[in-house]
N, C-alpha and C positions, 0 to 999 in steps of 0.2 A: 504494500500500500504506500503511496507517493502522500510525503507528508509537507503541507507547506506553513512557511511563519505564519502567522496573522497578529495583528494588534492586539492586545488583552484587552480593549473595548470591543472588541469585534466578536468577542467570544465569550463575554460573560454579563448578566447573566449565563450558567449554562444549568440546563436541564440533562440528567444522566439518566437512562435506563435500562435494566438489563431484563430482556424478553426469554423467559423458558417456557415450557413446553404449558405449565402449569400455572406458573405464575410471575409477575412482573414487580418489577422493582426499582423504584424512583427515585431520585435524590436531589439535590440542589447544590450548587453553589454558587454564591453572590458574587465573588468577585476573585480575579486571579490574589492563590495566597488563602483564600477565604479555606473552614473544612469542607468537609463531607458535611449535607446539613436534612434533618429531616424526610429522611430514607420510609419509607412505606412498600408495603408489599400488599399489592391487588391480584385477587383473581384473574386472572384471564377470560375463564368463562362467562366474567362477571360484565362482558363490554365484546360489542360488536365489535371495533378497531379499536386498534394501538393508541390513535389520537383521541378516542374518546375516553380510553381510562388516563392520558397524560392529561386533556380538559380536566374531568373529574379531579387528578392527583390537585394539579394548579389549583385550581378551586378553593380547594379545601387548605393546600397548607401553604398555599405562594397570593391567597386575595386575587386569584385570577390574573396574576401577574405572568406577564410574555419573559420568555427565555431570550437570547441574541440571539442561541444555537443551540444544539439538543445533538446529543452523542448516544447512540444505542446498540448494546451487544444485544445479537439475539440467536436464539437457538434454532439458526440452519447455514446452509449454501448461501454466501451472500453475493446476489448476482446483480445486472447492473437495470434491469425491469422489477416488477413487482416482487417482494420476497414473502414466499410463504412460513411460515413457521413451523418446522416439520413435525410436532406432536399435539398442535394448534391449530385452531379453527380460523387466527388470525394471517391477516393479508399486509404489508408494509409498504405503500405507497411513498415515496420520496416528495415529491410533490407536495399530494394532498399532506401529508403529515406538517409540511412547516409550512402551511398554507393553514390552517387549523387551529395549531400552539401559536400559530403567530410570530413565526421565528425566522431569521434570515437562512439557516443552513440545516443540513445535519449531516454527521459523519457517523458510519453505521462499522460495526464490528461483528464477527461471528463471537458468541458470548464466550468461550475461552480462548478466544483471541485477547480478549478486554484483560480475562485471568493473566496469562502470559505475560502480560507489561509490568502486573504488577511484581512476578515471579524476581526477581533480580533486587527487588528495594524491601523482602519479608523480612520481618526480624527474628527471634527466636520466641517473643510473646504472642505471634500470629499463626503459628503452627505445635504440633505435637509429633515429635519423632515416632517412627517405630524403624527399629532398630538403632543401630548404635552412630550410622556415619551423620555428619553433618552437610546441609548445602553448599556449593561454594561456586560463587558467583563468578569465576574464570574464567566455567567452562557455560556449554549449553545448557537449558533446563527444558522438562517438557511435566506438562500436569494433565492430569486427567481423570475424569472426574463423573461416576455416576448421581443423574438425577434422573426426572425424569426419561432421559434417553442417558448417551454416554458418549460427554466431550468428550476432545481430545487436539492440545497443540502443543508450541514447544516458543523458545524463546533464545536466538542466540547470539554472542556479541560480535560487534561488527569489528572485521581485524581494521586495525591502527586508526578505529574510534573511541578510545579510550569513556566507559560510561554509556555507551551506544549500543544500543540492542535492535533485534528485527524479530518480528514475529515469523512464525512460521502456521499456518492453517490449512485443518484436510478434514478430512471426514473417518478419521481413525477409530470412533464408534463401530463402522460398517466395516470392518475388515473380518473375515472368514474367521468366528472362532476356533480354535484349534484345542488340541487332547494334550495333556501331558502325564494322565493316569488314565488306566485301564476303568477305573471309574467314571473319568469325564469324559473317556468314550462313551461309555453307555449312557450318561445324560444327552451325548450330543444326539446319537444314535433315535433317542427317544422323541429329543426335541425335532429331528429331521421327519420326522413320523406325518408331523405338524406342518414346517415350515423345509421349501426346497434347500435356503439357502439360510444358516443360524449366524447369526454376524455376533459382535461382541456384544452388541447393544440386548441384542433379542434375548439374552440371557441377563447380561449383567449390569441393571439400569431397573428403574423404578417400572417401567411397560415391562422389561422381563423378569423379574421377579414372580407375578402367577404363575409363569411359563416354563420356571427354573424350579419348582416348587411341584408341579404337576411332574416334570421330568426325574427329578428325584424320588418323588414319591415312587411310582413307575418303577424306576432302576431297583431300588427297596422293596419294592410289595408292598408298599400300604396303601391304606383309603383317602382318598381324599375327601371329607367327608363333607367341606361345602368350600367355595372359593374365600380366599381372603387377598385385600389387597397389598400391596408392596410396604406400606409404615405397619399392615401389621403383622407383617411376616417378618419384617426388621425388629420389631419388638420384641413379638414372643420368640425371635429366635437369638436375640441379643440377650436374654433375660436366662434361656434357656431355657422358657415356660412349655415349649410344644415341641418332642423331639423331631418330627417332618420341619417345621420353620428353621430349626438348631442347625438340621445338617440342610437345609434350603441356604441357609447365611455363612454356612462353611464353603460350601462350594462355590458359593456367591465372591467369597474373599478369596480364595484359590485361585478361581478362573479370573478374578480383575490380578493380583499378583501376576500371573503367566502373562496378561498384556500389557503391564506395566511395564514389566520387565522386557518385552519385546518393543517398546514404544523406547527404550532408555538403550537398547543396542541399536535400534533404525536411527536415532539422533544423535545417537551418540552424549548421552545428554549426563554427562559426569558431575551435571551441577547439579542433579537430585529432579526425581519425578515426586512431582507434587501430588496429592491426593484434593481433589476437592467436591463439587459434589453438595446433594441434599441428603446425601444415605449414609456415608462411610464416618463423618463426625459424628452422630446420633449412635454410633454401634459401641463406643467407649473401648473399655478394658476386648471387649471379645473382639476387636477385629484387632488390635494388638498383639492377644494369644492365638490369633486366626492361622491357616497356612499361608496366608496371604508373601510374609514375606521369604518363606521359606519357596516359594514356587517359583517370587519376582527374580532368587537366586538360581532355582535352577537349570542352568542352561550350560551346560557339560562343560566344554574348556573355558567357556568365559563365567563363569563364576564365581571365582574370584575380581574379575573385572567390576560383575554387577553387587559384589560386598561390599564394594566400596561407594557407592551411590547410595545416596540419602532416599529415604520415601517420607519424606512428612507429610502430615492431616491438615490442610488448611483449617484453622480454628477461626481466623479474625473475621466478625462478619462481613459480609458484600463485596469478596473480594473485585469482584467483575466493575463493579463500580468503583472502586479505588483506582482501579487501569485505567478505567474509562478518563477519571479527573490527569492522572498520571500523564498520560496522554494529551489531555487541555494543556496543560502546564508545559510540556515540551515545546508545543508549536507555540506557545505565546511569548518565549523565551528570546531573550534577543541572545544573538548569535555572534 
C-alpha cells in the first residue's frame, strides 16, 4: 500500500474502525498526539451498512460530529470496487461511506493488516507469552488470529529504513489444513465428509468450531446431543466442564499451533507470531497447557529454528485500532 504525507489538519478529526465478521468497533481521535478515545463495539447485525452504525456511533459519543477522514480494517479481500465482508451481510462502498460520515477520505485496511502495524511498537504489558522466547523487533513478525473467521498477516522491516516497517497481507485463513497426527487425520477425514475443501478457517475460527466439534465427536464415538455455539464450546471446554468441548478446544489449539508455526517458517518471521483473535485470550491457563505450542514446534529439522520464536497472546484491547491510529500518525509526520 502507497502511503502518502498529508497535513495533520487534513487528517484529524479521525474516525477508526475495525469491521469483523460479527462485530464492529469504533474509536476517535481528536487530534494528531490526541489517544485512542471512546472505542464502542456495535453489532453488525444491528445496521444495514457500515455508514449507518458509524452515523449511529457519531451520534451518540462524537454530538454528531464529522471526522476529516475515517481509517477502517475490515475483515476480507480488500479490493478496489465494493468490499464485501466475508462472514457479513455488510457491503463497503468508498464513496457512499465518506459521503455519509461526512468526511473528506478514507483509507481502508484488511483488519490484521491494521494488527501488523501495531506488531513492532507491543510492549511486554500488551501481550502474554506462552513459552519461554521473547519478541524481537529485528526480525519479521507475523500474527494470527482466530475470531470469527481466521486472520492472518505479517509485518517486516524495511532494509536500510531504520524504524520502517511494510505490511504484508493474504488470505492465510484459507490455506489447505493439513494433518500432523494420525488423529487430525481423522478429524480432517471427517470434516471432508462435509466440506470438499477444509481450509484453516473451517476448523479453526469461531464459524469452525461447531464443525471441529461435530468432527471430533465422530473421530470418538460420541453423541452429539444438541449443537452448541463457538463461546460455548470455548467455555465448557476451557473450564473442562464437557469432555467433547475439552478435546473440541485441544485440537482447536493443536491445529492453530501446526499453522502458526507454518505461517513463522513461510515468513520467516523470527520476531515472534502473534496470537490475536476473539477466542484464544478468553481460553486462559488451558491454551497455555494446550499442544498448541508443542505442535507450533514440531516441524523435524527446523525445530529448533521455531524454539526460538516467540508466540505471545495479544492481551491489550483493540489492537486493530491502535494500527489503525499508528498508521495516522506516520503519514502526518513531517519527514
Amino acid at each position: 500500500m502507497s502511503i502518502s504525507v498529508r497535513e495533520a489538519r487534513d487528517s484529524f478529526p479521525l474516525l477508526v474502525a475495525d469491521i469483523g465478521g460479527t462485530n464492529v468497533r469504533f474509536g476517535w481521535i481528536a487530534h494528531a498526539g490526541a489517544p485512542l478515545s471512546a472505542v464502542e463495539i456495535l453489532l453488525c447485525a444491528d445496521y444495514l451498512r457500515p455508514e449507518d452504525a458509524a452515523l449511529a456511533y457519531l451520534k451518540k459519543f462524537q454530538a454528531g460530529a464529522r471526522p476529516a477522514r475515517a481509517a477502517i480494517a475490515i475483515a476480507c479481500v480488500i479490493s478496489p470496487g465494493p468490499i464485501k465482508v466475508t462472514n457479513s451481510h455488510w457491503v463497503l462502498e468508498r464513496a457512499g461511506f465518506v459521503q455519509h460520515i461526512g468526511a473528506a477520505g478514507v483509507d481502508i485496511f484488511n483488519d490484521f493488516e491494521a494488527i501488523a502495524l501495531v506488531l513492532p511498537h507491543l510492549t511486554p504489558s500488551d501481550y502474554v507469552l506462552v513459552g519461554a522466547a521473547m519478541p524481537n523487533a529485528q526480525y519479521p513478525m507475523g500474527v494470527i488470529g482466530p475470531g470469527t473467521g481466521l486472520g492472518v498477516a505479517g509485518v517486516v522491516p524495511i532494509r536500510g529504513r531504520p524504524g520502517a516497517w511494510q505490511t504484508l497481507c493474504g488470505e492465510g485463513g484459507h490455506v489447505t489444513l493439513a494433518a500432523t497426527t494420525e488423529y487430525q487425520n481423522e478429524i480432517l477425514r471427517a470434516a471432508r465428509q462435509v466440506h470438499t475443501h477444509v481450509s484453516a478457517e473451517r476448523l479453526v475460527s469461531g464459524i469452525g468450531l461447531p464443525a471441529l466439534r461435530r468432527a471430533v465427536a465422530q473421530v470418538e464415538g460420541l453423541a452429539v446431543e444438541q449443537e452448541l455455539g463457538a463461546e460455548e464450546i470455548g467455555t465448557l471446554g476451557a473450564s473442562r466442564a464437557d469432555p467433547l468441548c475439552e478435546h473440541t478446544m485441544e485440537a482447536f489449539c493443536s491445529l492453530l499451533g501446526s499453522i502458526a508455526g507454518n505461517l513463522a517458517l513461510t515468513l520467516g518471521a523470527r520476531g515472534g507470531v502473534f496470537i490475536a483473535g476473539g477466542i484464544v485470550p478468553k481460553l486462559g491457563q488451558f491454551f497455555a497447557q494446550s499442544g498448541f505450542r508443542e505442535h507450533f514446534e514440531t516441524k523435524g529439522r527446523y525445530g529448533e529454528y521455531l524454539r526460538a520464536i516467540s508466540t505471545p497472546v495479544i492481551t491489550t484491547p483493540h489492537p486493530g485500532l491502535r494500527g489503525l491510529v499508528r498508521n495516522a500518525l506516520q503519514e502526518t509526520a513531517v519527514t
